[in-house]
N, C-alpha and C positions, 0 to 999 in steps of 0.2 A: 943453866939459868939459875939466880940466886930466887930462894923463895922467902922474899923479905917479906912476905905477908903469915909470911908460915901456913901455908895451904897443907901440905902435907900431915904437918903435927897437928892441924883442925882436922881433917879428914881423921887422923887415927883417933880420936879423941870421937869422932860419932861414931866410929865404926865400938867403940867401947861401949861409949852408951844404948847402943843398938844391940850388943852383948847383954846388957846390963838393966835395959829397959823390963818394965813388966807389962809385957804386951803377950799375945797367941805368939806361941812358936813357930807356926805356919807365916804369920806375918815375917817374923823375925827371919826365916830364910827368903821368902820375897827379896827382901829388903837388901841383905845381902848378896842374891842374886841379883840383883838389882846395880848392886855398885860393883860387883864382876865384869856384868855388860858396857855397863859406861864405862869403866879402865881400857878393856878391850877396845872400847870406839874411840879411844882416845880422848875423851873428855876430860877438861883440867880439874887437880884436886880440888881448885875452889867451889868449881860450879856443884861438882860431884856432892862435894860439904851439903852445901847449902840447899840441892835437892833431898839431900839424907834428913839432913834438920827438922827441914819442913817437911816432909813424909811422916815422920816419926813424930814429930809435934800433931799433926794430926791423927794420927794413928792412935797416940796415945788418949786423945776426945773421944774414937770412938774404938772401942778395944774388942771389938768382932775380928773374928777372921773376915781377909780381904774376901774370900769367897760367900760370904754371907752376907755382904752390903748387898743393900736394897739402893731402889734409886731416891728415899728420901736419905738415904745416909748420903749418897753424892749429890745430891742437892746440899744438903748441911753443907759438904768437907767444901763445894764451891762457893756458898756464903762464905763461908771463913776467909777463903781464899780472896774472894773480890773484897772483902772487909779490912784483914790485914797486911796482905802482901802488893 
């Protein structure tokens, strides 16, 4: 299948900036564990992108490790979320 959207080359392009990002390190293999599982399940580069994106978009608001969010921090990341997505 031709990837006239260029999924693939956006995909490696977050996966860089997820390298590249200044977040917890602990996040940063989540994160990546994270886009192992979705390849594995077969999910498209696009979708994969776009969940990395916005992961990391918020991730980078609030820069705790994932294991320390409280629930007023998922509160917050879901305001965000009903706000701009």
């Amino acid at each position: 299948m031709v990837d006239i959207h260029k999924y693939n080359r956006r995909l490696e392009r977050s996966l860089v900036r997820i390298q590249e990002a200044s977040i917890p390190e602990p996040n940063r293999k989540t994160l990546l564990e994270f886009y192992r599982s979705c390849m594995a399940d077969g999910i498209s580069a696009g979708k994969i992108n776009r969940y990395l994106d916005d992961v990391l978009s918020l991730t980078r608001s609030n820069p705790k490790e994932y294991v320390a969010y409280n629930r007023r921090d998922i509160e917050t990341i879901i305001i965000k979320l009903e706000q701009y997505y």
